[in-house]
KEDO-966685 format. One record per residue (C-alpha): x, y, z. Coordinates in steps of 0.25 Angstrom, whole numbers, plus 5000, padded with zeros to 4 digits. Example, Ala and Ser with C-alpha at 12.3 -4.5 7.8 and 13.67 -1.06 7.14 Angstrom:
px_py_pz
5049_4982_5031;
5055_4996_5029;
//
This chain:
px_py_pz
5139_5447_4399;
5151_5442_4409;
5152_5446_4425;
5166_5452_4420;
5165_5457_4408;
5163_5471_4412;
5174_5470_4422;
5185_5461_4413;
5182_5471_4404;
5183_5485_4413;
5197_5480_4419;
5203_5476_4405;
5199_5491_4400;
5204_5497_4414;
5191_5501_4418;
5187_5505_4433;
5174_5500_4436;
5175_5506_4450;
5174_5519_4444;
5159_5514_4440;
5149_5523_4447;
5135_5517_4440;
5132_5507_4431;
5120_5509_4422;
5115_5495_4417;
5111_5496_4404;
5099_5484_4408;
5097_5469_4413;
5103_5460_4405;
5112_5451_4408;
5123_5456_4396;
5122_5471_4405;
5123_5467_4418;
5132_5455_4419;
5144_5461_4423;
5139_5470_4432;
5142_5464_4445;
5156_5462_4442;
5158_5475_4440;
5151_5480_4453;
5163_5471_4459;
5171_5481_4454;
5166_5495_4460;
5168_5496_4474;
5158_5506_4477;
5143_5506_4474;
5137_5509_4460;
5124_5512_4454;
5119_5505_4444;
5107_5511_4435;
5096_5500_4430;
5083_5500_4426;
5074_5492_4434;
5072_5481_4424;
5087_5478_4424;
5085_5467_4435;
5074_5460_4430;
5075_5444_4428;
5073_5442_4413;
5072_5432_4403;
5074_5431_4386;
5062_5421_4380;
5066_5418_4364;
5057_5416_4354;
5060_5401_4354;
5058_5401_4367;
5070_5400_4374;
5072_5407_4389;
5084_5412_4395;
5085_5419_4407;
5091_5431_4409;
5103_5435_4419;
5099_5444_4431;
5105_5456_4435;
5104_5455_4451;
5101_5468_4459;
5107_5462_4471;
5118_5457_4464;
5121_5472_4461;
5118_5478_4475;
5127_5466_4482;
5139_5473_4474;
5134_5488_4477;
5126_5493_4467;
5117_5503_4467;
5105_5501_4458;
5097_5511_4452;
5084_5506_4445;
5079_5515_4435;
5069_5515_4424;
5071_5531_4422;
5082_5539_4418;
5092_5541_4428;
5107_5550_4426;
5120_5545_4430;
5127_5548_4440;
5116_5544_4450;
5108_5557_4457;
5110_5555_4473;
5122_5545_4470;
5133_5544_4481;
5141_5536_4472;
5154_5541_4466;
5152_5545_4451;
5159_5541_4440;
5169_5554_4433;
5159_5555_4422;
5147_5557_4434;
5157_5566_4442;
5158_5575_4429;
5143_5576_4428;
5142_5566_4416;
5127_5562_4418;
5124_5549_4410;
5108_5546_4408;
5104_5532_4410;
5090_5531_4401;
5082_5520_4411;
5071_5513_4404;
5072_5518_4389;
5056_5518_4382;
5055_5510_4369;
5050_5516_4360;
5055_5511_4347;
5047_5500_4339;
5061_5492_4335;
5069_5491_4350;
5064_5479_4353;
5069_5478_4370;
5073_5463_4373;
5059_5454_4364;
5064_5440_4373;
5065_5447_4387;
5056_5442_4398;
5055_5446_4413;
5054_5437_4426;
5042_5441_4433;
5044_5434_4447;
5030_5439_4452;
5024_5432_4440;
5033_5420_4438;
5035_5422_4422;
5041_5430_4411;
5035_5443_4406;
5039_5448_4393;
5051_5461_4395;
5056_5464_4380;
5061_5479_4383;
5071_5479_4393;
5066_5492_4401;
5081_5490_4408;
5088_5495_4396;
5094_5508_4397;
5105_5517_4392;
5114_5529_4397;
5115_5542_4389;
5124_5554_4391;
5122_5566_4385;
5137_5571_4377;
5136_5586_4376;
5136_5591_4363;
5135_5578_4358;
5124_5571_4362;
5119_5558_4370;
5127_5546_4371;
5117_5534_4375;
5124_5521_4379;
5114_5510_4377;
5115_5495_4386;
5110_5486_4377;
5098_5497_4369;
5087_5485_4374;
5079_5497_4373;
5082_5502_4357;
5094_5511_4355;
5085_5518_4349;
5074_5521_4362;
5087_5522_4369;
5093_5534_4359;
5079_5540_4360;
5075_5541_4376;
5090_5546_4378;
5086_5559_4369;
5073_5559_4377;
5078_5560_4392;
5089_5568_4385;
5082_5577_4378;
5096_5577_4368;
5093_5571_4354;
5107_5571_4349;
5115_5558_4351;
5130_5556_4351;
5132_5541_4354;
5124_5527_4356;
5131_5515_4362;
5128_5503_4369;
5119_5492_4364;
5109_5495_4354;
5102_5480_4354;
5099_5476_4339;
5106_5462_4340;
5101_5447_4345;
5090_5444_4335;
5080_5450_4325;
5073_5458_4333;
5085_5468_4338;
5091_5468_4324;
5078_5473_4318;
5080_5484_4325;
5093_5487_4319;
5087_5498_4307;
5076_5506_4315;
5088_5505_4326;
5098_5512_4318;
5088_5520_4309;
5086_5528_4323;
5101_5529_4326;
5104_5534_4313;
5092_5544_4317;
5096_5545_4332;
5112_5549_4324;
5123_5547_4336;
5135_5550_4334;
5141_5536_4339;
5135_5525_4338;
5141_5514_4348;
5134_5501_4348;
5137_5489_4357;
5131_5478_4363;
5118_5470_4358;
5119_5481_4345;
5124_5470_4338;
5130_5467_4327;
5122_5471_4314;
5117_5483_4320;
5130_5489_4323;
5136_5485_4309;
5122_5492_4304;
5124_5505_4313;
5142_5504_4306;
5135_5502_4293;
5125_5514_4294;
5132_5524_4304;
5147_5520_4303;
5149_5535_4306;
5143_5533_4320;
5146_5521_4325;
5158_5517_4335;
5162_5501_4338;
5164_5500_4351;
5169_5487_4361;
5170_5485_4375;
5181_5494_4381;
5177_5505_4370;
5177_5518_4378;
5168_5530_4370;
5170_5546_4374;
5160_5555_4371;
//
């Protein structure tokens, strides 16, 4: 959530981040894209970054008890100033870029193509998006009520003769709606590993959904599960408890090769 975290961390673990050919922002909230400037500071040359429209919206959280807090921002000027290249999408799109000058990354050069999801549909009755989220409407002068967080997408890759690997941001939109638009633009059922964050901690309403959640990964069956983030910690104590076999600690600096 720091302006350096990401780049304290990438020198003390050696990595390069001018090797960076794109970055795909997982969404618009202030935990995802903090750090993001500082590390355009460290890439010389221009880079894509893949976002959904929403990502850029001015948003606010209103509690039940009413208390307001304004969100953070993320800027699009701020990122063109340091010589980005943004790409608005809702829609699926591919990595590397079609029609992209810019010089790809080794996995890109080897033909590696990762699939970014763009808006994921809900479709589950227990993935509940972000319940206190509001948006600015500056036309109107007021708040309008925005709990799915249409931003939230995820990158998957398809391992051959294993299956899809699917990287979740934060999983605003379900794990679950997540794992299950992966196998529809895919077209592959089979599912080697999920990580990232899977969103079942900060109250109540995210942890009710820990048994229908892992109810459908145990259906979905990957053969890693990875979780980070906003998991939290009762869910992944729940998901050791019920799928020791499959599931893999992870931290920052961990490094996973499928």
């Amino acid at each position: 959530m720091t302006e350096e975290g990401v780049t304290t961390n990438a020198g003390n673990f050696g990595v390069n981040l001018e090797e960076i050919g794109a970055i795909v922002l997982s969404h618009g909230h202030f935990d995802h894209f903090t750090g993001i400037i500082k590390v355009l500071d460290h890439i010389s040359k221009p880079v894509d970054i893949i976002a959904h429209p929403d990502a850029f919206l001015k948003r606010w959280l209103i509690f039940p008890d009413g208390r307001r807090v304004k969100m953070p921002v993320l800027e699009e000027n701020a990122l063109v100033e340091k010589g980005a290249i943004i790409h608005k999408n809702k829609i699926p799109n591919f990595l590397p870029l079609r029609n992209s000058d810019h010089k790809s990354t080794k996995n890109q050069e080897d033909g590696f193509p990762l699939l970014v999801t763009g808006q994921i549909p809900r479709e589950t009755s227990f993935e509940m998006g972000s319940p206190y989220q509001y948006i600015e409407d500056p036309d109107e002068n007021n708040l309008s009520h925005d709990s799915l967080v249409n931003d939230d997408q995820a990158i998957v890759v398809n391992i051959r003769d294993k299956g899809l690997v699917i990287i979740s941001g934060c999983g605003h939109a379900g794990i679950i709606n997540t794992i299950n638009y992966a196998k529809k633009l895919t077209g592959i059922s089979r599912i080697y590993a999920i990580i990232g964050g899977f969103h079942l901690a900060g109250g109540k309403i995210y942890e009710d959904a820990i048994d229908p959640t892992l109810f459908e990964i145990q259906k979905a069956d990957p053969e890693w599960i990875v979780p980070c983030h906003c998991t939290g910690w009762k869910a992944v104590n729940r998901i050791i408890n019920s799928m020791p076999e499959k599931f893999i600690q992870t931290s920052v600096g961990t490094v996973f090769e499928f």
